[in-house]
N, C-alpha and C positions, 0 to 999 in steps of 0.2 A: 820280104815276107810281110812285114807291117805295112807296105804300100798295096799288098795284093789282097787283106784285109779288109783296110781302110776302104779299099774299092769295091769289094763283093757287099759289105755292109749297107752302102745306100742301094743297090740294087736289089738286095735280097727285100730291105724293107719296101721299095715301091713295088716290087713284085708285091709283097704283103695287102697293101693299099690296095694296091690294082683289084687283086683278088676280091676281099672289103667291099671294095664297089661296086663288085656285078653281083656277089652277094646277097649285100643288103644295102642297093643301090636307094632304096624310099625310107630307112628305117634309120636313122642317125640317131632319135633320142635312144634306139635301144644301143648304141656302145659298140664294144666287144663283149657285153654278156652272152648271145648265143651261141659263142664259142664254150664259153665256160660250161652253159648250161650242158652241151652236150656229151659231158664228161659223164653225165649218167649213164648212155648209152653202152657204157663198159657192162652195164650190169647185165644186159640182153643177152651175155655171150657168157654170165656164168650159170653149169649147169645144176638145176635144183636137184635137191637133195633127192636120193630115190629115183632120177631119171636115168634109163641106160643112156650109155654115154652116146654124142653125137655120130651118128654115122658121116662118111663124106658129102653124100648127097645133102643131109639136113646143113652142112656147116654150108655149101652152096645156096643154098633156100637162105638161108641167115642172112649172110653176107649180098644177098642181092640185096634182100629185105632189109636190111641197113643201107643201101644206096639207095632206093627208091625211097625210104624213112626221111634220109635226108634231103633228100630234092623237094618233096612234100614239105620240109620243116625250113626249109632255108624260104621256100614259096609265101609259108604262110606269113612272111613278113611282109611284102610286098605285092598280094594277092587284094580283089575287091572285094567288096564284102558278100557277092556273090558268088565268088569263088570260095572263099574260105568254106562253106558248110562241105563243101566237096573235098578239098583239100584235109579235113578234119576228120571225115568219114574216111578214107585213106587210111590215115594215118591209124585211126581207132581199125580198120578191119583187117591191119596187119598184126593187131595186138590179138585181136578176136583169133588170127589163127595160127598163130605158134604160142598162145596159152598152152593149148591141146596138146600141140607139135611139140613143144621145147618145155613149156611150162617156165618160161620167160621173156614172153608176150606182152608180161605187166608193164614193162617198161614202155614199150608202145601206147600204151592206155596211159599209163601220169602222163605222158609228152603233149595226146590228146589233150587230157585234162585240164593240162597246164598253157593250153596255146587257143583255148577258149577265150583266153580274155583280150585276144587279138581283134573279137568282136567291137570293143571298146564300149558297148552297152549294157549296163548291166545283169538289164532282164535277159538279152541274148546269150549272154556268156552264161551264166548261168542253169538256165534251159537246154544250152548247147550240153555244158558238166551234169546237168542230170543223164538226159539222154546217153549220153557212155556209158557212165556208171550202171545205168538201167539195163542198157546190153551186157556189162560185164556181169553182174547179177545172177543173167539168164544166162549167162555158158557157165557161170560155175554153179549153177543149181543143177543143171543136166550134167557134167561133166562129175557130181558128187554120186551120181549113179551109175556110171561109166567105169568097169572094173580095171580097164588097164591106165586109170590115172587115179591111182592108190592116192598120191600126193594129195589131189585134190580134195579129199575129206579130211584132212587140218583147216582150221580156223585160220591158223597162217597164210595157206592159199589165198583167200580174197580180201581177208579185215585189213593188212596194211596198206595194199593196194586202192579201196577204198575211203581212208582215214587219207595217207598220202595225197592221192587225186585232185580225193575232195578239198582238203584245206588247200594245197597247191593252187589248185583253179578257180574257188571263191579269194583267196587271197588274191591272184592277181587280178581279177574279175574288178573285185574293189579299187585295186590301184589303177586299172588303166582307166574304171570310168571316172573313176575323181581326176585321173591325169586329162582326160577329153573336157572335164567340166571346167579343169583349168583352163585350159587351151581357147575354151569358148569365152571365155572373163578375158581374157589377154586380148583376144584378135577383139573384142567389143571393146574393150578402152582402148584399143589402140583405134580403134573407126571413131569412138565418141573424141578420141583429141582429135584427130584430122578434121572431123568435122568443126570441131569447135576452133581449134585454128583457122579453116577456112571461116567463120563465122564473124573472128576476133580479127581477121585481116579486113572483111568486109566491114567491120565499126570503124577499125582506124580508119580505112580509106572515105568513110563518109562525115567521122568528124573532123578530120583535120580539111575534107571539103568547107565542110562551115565552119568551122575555125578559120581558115583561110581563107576562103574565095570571098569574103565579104571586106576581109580588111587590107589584101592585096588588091583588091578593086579600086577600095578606097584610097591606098598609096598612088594607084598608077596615076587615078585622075587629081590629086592634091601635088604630084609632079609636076602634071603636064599644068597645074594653072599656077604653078611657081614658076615653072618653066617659061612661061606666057609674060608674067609678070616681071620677071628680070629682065628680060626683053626690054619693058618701059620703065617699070618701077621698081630699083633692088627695095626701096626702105618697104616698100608695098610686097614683095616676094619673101620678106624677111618672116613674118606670121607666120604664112604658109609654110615655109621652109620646120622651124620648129614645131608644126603643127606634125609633120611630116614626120618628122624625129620622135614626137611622143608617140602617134600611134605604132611606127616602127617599135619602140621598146614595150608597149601595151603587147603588140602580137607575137614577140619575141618570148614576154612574159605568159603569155596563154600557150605558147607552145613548149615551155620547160615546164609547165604544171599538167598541159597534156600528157607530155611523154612520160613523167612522172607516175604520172596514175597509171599508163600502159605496163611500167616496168613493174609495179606491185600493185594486186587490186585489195591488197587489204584479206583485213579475216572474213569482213563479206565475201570478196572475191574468192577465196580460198574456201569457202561455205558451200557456193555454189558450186565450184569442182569437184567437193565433197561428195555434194547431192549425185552428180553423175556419174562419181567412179562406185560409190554403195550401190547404186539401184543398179549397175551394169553385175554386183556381186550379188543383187539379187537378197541386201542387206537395207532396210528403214531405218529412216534419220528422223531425228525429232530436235530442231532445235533451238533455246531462249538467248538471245544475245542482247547484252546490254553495256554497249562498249563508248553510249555517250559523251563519259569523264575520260573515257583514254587516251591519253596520246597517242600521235603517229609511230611514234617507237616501239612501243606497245602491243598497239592493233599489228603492227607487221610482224615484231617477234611469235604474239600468239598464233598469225595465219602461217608460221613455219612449223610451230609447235602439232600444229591442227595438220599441217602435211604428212607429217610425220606418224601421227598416230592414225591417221585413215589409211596410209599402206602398209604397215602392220596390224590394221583389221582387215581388210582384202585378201593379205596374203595368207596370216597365220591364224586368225583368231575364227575363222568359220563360223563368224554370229550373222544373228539374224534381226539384231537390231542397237543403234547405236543412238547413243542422247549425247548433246553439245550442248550447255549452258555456260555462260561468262556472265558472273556479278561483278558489279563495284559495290565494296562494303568494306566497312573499318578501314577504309586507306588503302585497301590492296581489290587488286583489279584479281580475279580469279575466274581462271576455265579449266572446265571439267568435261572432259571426256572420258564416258563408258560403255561398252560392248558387253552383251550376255552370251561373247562364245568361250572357248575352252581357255581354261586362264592356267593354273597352277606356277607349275614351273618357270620363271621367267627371267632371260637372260639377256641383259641392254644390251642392243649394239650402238654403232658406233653413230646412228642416226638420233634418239634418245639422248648418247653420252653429251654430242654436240648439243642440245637442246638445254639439255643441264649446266652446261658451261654459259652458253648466253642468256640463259636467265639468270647464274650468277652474277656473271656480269653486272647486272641493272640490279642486284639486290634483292634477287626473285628465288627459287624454289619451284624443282618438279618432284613430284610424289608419285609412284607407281604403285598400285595395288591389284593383284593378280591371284585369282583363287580359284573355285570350281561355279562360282556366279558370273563370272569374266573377270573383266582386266577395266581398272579405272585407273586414269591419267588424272594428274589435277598437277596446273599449272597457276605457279601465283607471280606477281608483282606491285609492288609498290606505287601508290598515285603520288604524284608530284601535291607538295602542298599547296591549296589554295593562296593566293596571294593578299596577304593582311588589308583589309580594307578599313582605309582613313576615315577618321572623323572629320570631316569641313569644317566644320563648328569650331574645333579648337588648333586646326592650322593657326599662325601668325596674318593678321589679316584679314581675317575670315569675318564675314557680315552676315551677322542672326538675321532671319526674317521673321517679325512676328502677326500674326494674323491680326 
């Protein structure tokens, strides 16, 4: 029994899947919500107060009218956007007529409402949720003079349906065009890294050309004339030979300070990625760096500090404009990063907590402050002290010169 189970369970589910997929074969961010959603559909089939009860034919009309509903609704997921106004107008002209018919038509009309925002434009969606609404308007103004739909002259009849609708369809309206505006920020930083890796692949490959091709030149032919020379003269090849040696660790040494700089470019570096992931969110930078006195430890820690709080404006703060300045003053190297989008409530995660820890670390301090002006970051660290500078004068030995 538990083996025959066990067996129908993975089947029943990939039948599930299967299903899913010819579904809502183009529609993945939507889930399994239109499953859910269509638990309202229960409400089409109960009958309003005051209506004689269904006859057989109308429960026929219903029930087609719910499989045609859903074929329409499952479509408008997966439908172009030139289909959808047809698909929509469907769906709204089977509400238009079992309002009359059933006087639970309504349901048909929020489904409409609400699959508006499938438009993914704002102004479209929108436009789309008026126009229904404006048709449902007009059959219940004529339908308020219509004696055998008594119902229809309650306020009931069309205000929830209306209030419904409308917030349902401007609510999603709102969500899906800020989900498309997202979507547009994504695939654009995702083309602005490609390209700037294609870019950053193109530098390496031309400075380690001149890095190298002038000091590998220079090894081949400092071989070949050592090479020459031991031939007749080892004590005469011996120069050469060490000559050979030092340049070898000279270009050994330029290419461990190359790679170096490749593997971190610093909070300039991390300034300029700055610049192009804001302007792809359609966010102004303005920024004073004054990172002179810093150390290398320093300048890297902050350009992690400065990653970190440019993809927590990108993603959560929806400003529209962010300032970066770094002082050195009173011994402490300080940056400040702040955003004018939506601040209040503000909960660290785990990218901040890190940030906090390694500037403990070095004896440093981050401070967050988040209100309804935005969100300011301010990162501090300690300068190393300058190194006590000797008097000559009164060294052991030391010879005054007098003019």
């Amino acid at each position: 029994m538990t083996t025959q189970v066990d067996t129908d369970s993975p089947r029943l589910m990939r039948t599930l899947l299967w299903m899913h997929r010819r579904l809502l074969p183009n529609a993945p961010w939507a889930g399994w919500t239109p499953y859910l959603w269509l638990l309202y559909l229960g409400f089409f089939f109960i009958q309003w107060p005051g209506v004689a009860p269904w006859s057989a034919s109308i429960w026929v009309c219903a029930i087609g009218a719910a499989i045609i509903f859903l074929v329409l609704y499952f479509r408008s997921f997966n439908c172009s956007a030139r289909e959808l106004p047809r698909l929509l107008s469907g769906i709204a002209t089977l509400g238009y007529v079992f309002v009359p018919l059933t006087g639970t038509g309504h349901t048909f009309i929020i489904f409409a409402c609400a699959l508006t925002a499938h438009y993914g434009n704002l102004r479209k969606s929108l436009t789309a949720l008026a126009l229904i609404l404006v048709g449902f308007e007009i059959e219940a103004g004529i339908m308020y003079f219509m004696p055998q739909t008594p119902y229809a002259h309650s306020m009931w009849f069309w205000l929830p349906t209306v209030m419904i609708g409308g917030i349902i369809g401007a609510a999603n309206a709102w969500f899906a065009d800020d989900e498309a505006k997202r979507r547009v920020i994504v695939q654009s930083q995702e083309e602005i890294r490609r390209l700037a890796a294609t870019a950053e692949r193109e530098r390496i490959a031309r400075d380690l050309h001149d890095l190298l091709g002038h000091t590998l030149t220079l090894i081949t032919v400092k071989a070949e004339l050592a090479a020459r020379l031991a031939e007749r003269d080892v004590a005469a090849a011996a120069p050469e030979i060490r000559e050979l040696e030092k340049i070898s660790r000279d270009a050994l040494r330029q290419v461990r300070e190359a790679v170096g700089g490749y593997r971190n470019g610093g909070l300039a570096g991390e300034l300029a990625n700055a610049r192009v992931a804001l302007k792809a969110a359609n966010v102004e930078i303005a920024a004073e760096v004054e990172n002179g006195g810093c150390p290398p430890v320093h300048d890297n820690l902050f350009a992690l500090v400065l990653r970190e709080a440019i993809t927590n404006i990108v993603r959560h703060a929806k400003a529209r404009r962010c300032n970066v300045t770094l002082r050195c003053q009173e011994r402490f190297a300080i940056l400040t990063i702040e955003d004018d989008g939506r601040g209040g409530n503000f909960r660290e995660g785990n990218g901040l907590r890190g940030m906090r820890e390694r500037l403990a670390s070095l004896d440093g301090g981050l401070q967050v402050e988040s209100g309804r002006q935005g969100t300011r970051l301010i990162a501090s660290l300690p300068l190393p002290e300058p190194p006590e500078q000797t008097d000559a004068s009164t060294e052991p030995g030391a010879v005054r010169r007098y003019a």
